[in-house]
C-alpha positions, 0 to 999 in steps of 0.5 A: 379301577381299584379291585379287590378279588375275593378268592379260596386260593392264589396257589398255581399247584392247587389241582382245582384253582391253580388257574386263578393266578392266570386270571389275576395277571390278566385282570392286572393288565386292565385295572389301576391296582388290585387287592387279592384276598384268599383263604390260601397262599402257595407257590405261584409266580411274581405277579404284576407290580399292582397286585398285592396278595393278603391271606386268612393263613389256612397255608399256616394251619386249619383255624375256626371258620369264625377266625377266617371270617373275622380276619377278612372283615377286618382285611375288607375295613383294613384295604377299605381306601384300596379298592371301590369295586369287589369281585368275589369268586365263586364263594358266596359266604365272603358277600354274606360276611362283608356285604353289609360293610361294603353297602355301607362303604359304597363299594359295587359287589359283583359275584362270580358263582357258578354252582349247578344248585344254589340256596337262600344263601345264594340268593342272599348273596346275590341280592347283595350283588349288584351283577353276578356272573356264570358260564352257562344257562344252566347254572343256578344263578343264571335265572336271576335278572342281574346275571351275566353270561361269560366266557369261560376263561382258557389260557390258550397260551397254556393249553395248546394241542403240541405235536402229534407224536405226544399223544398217545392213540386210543388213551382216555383222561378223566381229570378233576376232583374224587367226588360224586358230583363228578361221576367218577363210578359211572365212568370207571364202570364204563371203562371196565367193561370197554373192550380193551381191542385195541389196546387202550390206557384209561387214567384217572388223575384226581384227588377227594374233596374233605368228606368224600375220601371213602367214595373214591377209596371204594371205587379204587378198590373196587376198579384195582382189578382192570387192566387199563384203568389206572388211578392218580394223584391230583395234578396242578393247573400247569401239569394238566396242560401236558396230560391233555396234550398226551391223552387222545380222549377227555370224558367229564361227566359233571351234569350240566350246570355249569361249562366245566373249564377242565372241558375247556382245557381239553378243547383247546389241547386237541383232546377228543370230548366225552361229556355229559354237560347239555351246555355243550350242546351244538358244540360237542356232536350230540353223540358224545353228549351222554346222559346218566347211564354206563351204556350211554357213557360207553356209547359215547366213547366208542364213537369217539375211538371210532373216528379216523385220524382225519377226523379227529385232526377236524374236530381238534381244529374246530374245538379249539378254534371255538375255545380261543374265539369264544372262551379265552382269557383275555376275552373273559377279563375283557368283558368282565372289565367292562361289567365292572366299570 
């Protein structure tokens, strides 16, 4: 099989995608060759000898979203003899630039969209599709025929739980993106009203999207005043892999629509989990399942610092077993590799 990957970023310090690469060598170890096309190249790794990278250049300097759009047309022509299957992850806009050219090449079209809403683009795009992929019923393309559920795709090799000493007893991670849609006020007004008996670290690591830099301006500044709550930088994909390991608790509040892979992470790390995620249902113990509310949030987190240490040591073995049997990487390329063919 010939590949092309459509993607936003092949960059392992980018704080949201920086786990992409990972997915590209894997994919490379079951295919002929692969094209990767991205909006951004940065810092990453060799890849495989049969992996070749083509950037829109926005690493060069924001341009037009007209100029990106008529770059990768020319780059889907260009690359046309390549590849004969395409996998666009995530952005639907690239099916809608290209899908009409790719129909006409005779090339298949599969669609990794994970979205908790979606629009007449969505179904535009995945009427163009000839699969679609998500990680959860809950997603907005779940309701379609042609979709496919699949793992989530941990690297398990990465994300390990390391010795016991590393993690700090009683510490609270909240990782990910400064926006609302991750229900960063509701965490942090949580937090703040927490007994802080015994004493406990609250961070917060993360960086706003374009948009919503006042949203977590304000929250930092309404929260500055909290002893235990501290507020960081984003990190990378690489330096996640050690905060889950010193951190006792993860809480994501993202509403279910999709399986969060940062949840995924922090399973397979041996992080303790809050969230709010009903995909999740049956898996995390439904006390730690929280609805939209701070004393439901907090309601979670207390049963979560009240286990003994015998049973948190429990719960990480069967949360991580769970991600390695269900939700590794090579699991996920294994069965989207047998889709795509």
């Amino acid at each position: 099989m010939k590949l092309l990957i459509v993607t936003q970023a092949v960059d392992t310090e980018d704080p949201a995608l920086g786990f992409f690469v990972g997915w590209i060598q894997e994919f490379a170890k079951h295919v002929q060759s692969i094209e990767v096309i991205c909006l951004k190249e940065g810092k990453h790794d060799a890849l495989p000898t049969n992996v070749r990278v083509h950037s829109l250049g926005k690493e060069r300097g924001k341009r037009s979203r007209l100029a990106y759009a008529v770059r990768f047309k020319f780059l889907a022509w260009k690359l046309r003899h390549h590849y004969d299957v395409v996998f666009v992850h995530m952005n639907e806009e690239y099916v809608l630039i290209a899908g009409p050219l790719w129909r006409l090449l005779g090339k298949r079209i599969y669609l990794w969209c994970n979205h908790a809403r979606g629009s007449w683009r969505t179904m535009l795009a995945v009427a163009f599709s000839d699969k679609v992929f998500c990680t959860s019923k809950q997603a907005y393309t779940a309701r379609f025929k042609k979709t496919v559920l699949m793992p989530v795709g941990i690297d398990t090799d990465r994300f390990v739980s390391g010795a016991p000493r590393e993690r700090q007893t009683g510490s609270i991670l909240f990782l990910g993106r400064l926006d609302p849609v991750k229900r960063l006020d509701l965490f942090a007004a949580a937090c703040a009203t927490l007994s802080s008996e015994p004493p406990r670290e609250v961070h917060v690591y993360g960086d706003p999207t374009s948009g919503n830099e006042a949203y977590a301006d304000n929250l930092k500044r309404k929260y500055v005043t909290v002893p235990h709550l501290s507020f960081h930088a984003g990190v990378s994909n690489e330096a996640a892999a050690s905060l889950y390991r010193t951190h006792d608790m993860y809480v994501n509040l993202t509403a279910s629509g999709s399986f969060d892979k940062t949840i995924g992470e922090a399973m397979a790390s041996g992080c303790i989990v809050v969230c709010a995620n009903e995909a999740l249902r049956g898996v995390v113990p439904d006390a730690r399942i929280v609805s939209g509310t701070i004393e439901s949030v907090q309601s979670g987190i207390k049963e979560a610092l009240a286990l003994s240490e015998k049973e948190r040591e429990r719960e990480r073995t069967i949360m991580r077993e769970y991600v390695v049997r269900e939700h590794s990487l090579e699991k996920l390329c294994t069965s989207l590799c047998n889709e795509l063919t």
